[in-house]
MIDRENMI-549757 format. One line per 8 residues: number of its first residue (from 0); their letters; for each residue x, y, z of C-alpha. Coordinates in pm, whole numbers, plus 50000, padded with zeros to 5 digits. Example, Ala and Ser with C-alpha at 12.3 -4.5 7.8 and 13.67 -1.06 7.14 Angstrom:
BEGIN
0> AS> 51230:49550:50780; 51367:49894:50714
//
This chain:
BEGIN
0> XXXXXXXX> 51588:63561:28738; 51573:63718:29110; 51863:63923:29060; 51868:64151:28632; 52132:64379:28574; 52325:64217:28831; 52639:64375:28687; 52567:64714:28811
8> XXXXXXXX> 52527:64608:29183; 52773:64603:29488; 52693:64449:29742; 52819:64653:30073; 52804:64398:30397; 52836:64627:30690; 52857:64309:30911; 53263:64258:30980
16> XXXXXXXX> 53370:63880:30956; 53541:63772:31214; 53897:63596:31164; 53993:63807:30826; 54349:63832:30809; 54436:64240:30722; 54680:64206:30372; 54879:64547:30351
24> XXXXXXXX> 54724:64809:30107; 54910:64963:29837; 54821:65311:29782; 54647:65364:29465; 54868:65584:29179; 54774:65920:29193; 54801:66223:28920; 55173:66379:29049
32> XXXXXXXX> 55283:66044:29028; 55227:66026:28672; 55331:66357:28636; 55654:66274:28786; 55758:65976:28579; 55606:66150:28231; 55804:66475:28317; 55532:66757:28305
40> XXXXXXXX> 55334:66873:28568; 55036:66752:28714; 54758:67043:28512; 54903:66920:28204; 54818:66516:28352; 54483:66648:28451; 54407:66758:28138; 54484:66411:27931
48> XXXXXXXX> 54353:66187:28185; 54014:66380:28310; 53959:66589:28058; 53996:66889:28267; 53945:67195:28092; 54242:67436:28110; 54460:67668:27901; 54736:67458:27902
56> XXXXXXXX> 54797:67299:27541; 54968:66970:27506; 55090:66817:27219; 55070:66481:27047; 55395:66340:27170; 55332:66456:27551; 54950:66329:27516; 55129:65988:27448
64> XXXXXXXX> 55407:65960:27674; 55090:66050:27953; 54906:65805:27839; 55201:65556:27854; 55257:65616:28167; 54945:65616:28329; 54882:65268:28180; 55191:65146:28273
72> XXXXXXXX> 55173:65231:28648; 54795:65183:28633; 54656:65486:28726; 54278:65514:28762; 54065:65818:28782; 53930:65854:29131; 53561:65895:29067; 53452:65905:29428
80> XXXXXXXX> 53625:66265:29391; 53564:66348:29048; 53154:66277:29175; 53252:66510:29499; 53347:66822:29256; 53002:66737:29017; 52756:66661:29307; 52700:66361:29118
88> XXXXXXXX> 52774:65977:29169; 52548:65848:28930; 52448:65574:29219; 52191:65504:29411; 52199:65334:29756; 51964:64990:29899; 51965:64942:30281; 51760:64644:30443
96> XXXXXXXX> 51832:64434:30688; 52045:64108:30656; 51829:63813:30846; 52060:63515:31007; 51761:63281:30967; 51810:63340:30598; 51699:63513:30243; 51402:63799:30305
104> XXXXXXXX> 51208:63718:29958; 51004:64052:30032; 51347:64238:30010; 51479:64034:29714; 51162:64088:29478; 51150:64433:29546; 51529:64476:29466; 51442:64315:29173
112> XXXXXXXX> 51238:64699:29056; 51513:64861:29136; 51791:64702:28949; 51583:64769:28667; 51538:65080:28712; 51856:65187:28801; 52005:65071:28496; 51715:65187:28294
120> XXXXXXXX> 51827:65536:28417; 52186:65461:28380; 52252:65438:28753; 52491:65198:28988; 52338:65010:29271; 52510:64945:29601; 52375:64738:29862; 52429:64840:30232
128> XXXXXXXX> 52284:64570:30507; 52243:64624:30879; 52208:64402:31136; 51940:64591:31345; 51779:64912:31248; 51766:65092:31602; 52120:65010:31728; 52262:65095:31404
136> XXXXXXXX> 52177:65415:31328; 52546:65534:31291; 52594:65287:31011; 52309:65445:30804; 52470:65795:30889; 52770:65650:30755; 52619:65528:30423; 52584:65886:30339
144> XXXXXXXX> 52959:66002:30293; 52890:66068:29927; 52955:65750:29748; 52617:65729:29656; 52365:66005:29553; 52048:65884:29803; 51960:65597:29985; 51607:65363:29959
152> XXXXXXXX> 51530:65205:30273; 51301:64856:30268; 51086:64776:30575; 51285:65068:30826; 51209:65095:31216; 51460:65365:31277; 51303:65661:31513; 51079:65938:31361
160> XXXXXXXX> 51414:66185:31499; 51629:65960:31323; 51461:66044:30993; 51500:66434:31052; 51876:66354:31079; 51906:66171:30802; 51660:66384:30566; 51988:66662:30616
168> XXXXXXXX> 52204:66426:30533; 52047:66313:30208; 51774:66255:29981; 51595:65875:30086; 51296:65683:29977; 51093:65399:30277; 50949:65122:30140; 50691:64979:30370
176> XXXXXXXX> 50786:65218:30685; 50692:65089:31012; 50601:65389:31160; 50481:65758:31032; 50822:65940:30901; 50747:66288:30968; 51026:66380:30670; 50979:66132:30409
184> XXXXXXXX> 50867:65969:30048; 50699:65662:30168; 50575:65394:29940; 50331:65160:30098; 50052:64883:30016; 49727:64887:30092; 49762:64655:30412; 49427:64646:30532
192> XXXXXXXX> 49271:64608:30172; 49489:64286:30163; 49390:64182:30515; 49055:64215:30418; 49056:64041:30039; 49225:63731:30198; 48961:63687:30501; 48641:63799:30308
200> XXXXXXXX> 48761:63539:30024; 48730:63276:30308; 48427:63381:30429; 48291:63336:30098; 48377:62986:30046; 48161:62931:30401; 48454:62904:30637; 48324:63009:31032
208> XXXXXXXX> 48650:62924:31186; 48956:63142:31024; 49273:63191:31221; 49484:63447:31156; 49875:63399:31197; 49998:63834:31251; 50344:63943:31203; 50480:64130:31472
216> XXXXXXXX> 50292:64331:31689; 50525:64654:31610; 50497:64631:31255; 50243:64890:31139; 50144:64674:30803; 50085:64371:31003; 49851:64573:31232; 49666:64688:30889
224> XXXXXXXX> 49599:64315:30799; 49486:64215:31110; 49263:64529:31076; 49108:64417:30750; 49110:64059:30899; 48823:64206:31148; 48646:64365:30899; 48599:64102:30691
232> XXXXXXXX> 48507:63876:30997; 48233:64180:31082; 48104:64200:30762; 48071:63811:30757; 47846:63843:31090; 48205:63620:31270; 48203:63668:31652; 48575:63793:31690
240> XXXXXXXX> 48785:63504:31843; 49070:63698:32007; 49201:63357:32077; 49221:63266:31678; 49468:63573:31630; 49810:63473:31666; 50116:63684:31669; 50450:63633:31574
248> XXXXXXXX> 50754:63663:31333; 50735:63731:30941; 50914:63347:30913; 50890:62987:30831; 50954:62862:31149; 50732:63111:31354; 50455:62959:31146; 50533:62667:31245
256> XXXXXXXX> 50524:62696:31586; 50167:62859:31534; 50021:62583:31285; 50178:62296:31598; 49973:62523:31906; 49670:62559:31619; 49640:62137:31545; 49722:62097:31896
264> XXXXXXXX> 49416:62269:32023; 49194:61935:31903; 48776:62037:31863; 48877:62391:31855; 49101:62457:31542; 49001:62636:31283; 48896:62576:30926; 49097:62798:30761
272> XXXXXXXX> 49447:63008:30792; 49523:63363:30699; 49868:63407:30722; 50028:63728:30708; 50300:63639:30459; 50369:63337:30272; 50708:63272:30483; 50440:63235:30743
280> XXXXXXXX> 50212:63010:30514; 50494:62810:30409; 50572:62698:30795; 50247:62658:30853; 50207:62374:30552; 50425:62194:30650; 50309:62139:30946; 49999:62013:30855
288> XXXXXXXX> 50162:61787:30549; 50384:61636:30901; 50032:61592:31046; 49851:61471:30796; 49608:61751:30772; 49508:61774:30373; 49511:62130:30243; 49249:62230:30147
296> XXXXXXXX> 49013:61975:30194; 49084:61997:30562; 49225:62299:30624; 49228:62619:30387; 49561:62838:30365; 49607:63202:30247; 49902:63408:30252; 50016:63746:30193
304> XXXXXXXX> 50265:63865:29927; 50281:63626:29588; 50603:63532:29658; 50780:63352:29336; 50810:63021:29570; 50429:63077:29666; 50400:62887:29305; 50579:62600:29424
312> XXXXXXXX> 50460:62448:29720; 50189:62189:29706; 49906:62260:29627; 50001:62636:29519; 49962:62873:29762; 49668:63109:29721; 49794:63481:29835; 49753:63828:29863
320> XXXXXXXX> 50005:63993:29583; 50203:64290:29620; 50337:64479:29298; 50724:64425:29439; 50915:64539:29112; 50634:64856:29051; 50730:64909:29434; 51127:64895:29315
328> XXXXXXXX> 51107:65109:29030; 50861:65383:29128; 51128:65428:29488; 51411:65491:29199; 51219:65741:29017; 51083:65928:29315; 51455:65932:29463; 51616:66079:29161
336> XXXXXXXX> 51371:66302:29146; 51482:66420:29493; 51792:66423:29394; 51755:66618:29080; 51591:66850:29301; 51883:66868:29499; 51707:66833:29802; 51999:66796:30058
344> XXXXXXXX> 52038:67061:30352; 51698:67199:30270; 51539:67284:30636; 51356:67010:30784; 50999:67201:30966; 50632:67145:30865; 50602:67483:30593; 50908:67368:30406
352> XXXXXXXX> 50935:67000:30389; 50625:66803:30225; 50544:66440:30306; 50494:66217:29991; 50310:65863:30122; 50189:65622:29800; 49996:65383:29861; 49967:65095:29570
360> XXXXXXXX> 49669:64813:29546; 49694:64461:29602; 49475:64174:29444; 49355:63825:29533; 49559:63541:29372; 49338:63195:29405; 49541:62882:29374; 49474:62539:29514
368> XXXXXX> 49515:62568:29927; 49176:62703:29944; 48823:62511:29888; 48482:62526:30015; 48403:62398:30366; 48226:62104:30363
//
């Protein structure tokens, strides 16, 4: 299952629909207003209901009528204020962005961690999604008004000021950063390592001619993998082909596009495909199944992240794997740890503030899109 302890996640869309009729709001019951209808005062309501401690004793028969009363107007305890007076919500914040072109499996498997996690450690979930990390800045500042204790942020391009901001707002976790946060615990994975395991393992099985489909230019991990791309290639005694390098979107249809301009390039095309994720390698497949270009025997595939669909396409897509749920859960532990530290409003300069940046391995997964050249 993509999505465990699914019971302990909201799901905050900061996108507004358009065409949602307002409905009027009742306001919520509030402590004098039991008070008022149980006769007593609202210390001796406190007490019953929130266990406040006080010097006030009540007896059996007001304890009752209190608690008749409060059920019968449906009072609530306000726990975004009981967590203001304890420094404590008990819940932990997710922010990605929310792609129109659909599901981001990256995000999904790596929320996967962290719902465990979370509820391993007895802690709520809520979901916050952007539409663009740069213009949206404000959002994130707004995700910080206290309902949740910390935010973890997967795959954010805000500005290395922006972090400063938000490290005195509150305690956060990046997940695959795509640039150097000067105040930050960043998780990564070893990129280049990848870049390299995936090309050299073509190299190996005597392929000459390996493209490489990049994510974008601006990502920092993409750069990594094309990095261990040219290593490989060096190692291998490959004349670079700058032409063979092709960047591009982390997406199905951007690989695509790049496995049409590949097959279209007739004696030239490659033997082989490194693609930088398997949302990439997927697009790319198809293609050549529309063409009628067997994989492998014609044309080797790799991809980059183990994917749960990189299982299901045909033949099974061979991939560099990323630990997504170790990812998940060691960003929960690391944040509450912040938190229990009570990092908040600590001074943000170079003596005080230290810069925690993991980085965790990735492996080789062969399947069956990759053979021998002939």
């Amino acid at each position: 299952m993509i999505l465990p302890a699914i019971n302990r996640l909201t799901v905050a869309n900061t996108l507004y629909n358009e065409g949602v009729t307002e409905k009027p709001f009742k306001s919520s019951i509030t402590l004098r207003d039991v008070a008022a209808r149980a006769g007593v005062n609202a210390t001796t309501v406190s007490v019953v209901l929130n266990g406040n401690r006080s010097g006030t004793r009540v007896s059996a028969a007001t304890r009752e009528r209190i608690l008749s009363v409060a059920s019968e107007l449906g009072y609530s305890p306000n726990m975004a204020a009981r967590g203001m007076k304890s420094r404590r919500m008990n819940s932990i914040g997710v922010v990605d962005i929310m792609h129109a072109k659909g599901l981001n499996l990256y995000f999904l498997e790596v929320l996967n961690g962290i719902l465990e996690k979370a509820a391993e450690r007895e802690q709520n979930t809520t979901v916050f999604t952007l539409s663009n990390w740069e213009t949206e800045e404000d959002k994130i500042l707004q995700f910080c008004d206290g309902r949740v204790d910390g935010l973890i942020f997967v795959g954010p391009q805000f500005r290395a000021e922006f972090a400063q901001t938000l490290f005195r707002r509150t305690p956060f976790v990046a997940l695959h950063s795509n640039i150097p946060l000067p105040v930050s615990t960043t998780l990564e994975i070893d990129d280049e390592q990848g870049g390299y395991l995936a090309t050299n393992y073509l190299t190996e099985l005597g392929h000459r001619r390996i493209a490489h489909l990049a994510g974008p230019e601006h990502f920092s991990g993409a750069n990594q993998r094309i990095k261990g791309y040219l290593r490989a290639l060096e190692e291998a005694g490959i004349v670079y082909d700058a032409s063979l390098v092709m960047t591009g979107e982390f997406d199905a249809p951007s690989g695509r596009e790049r496995a049409e301009r590949i097959l279209d390039n007739g004696a030239l095309r490659p033997t082989a495909l490194f693609c930088a994720n398997d949302q990439i390698a997927f697009g790319a497949m198809e293609v050549l199944a529309e063409r009628g270009v067997p994989v492998p025997s014609a044309m080797s595939v790799v991809g980059f992240d183990d994917s749960l669909t990189a299982r299901m396409t045909n033949p099974p897509l061979t991939t560099i794997c990323q630990p997504f749920r170790q990812l998940g859960q060691h960003a929960v532990e690391l944040l509450l740890d912040q938190i229990g530290n009570n990092a908040v409003n600590k001074p943000v300069s170079s003596e005080e503030t230290t810069v925690i940046r993991e980085i965790f391995p990735v492996e080789l997964v062969v399947r069956g899109s990759t053979s021998a050249r002939s």
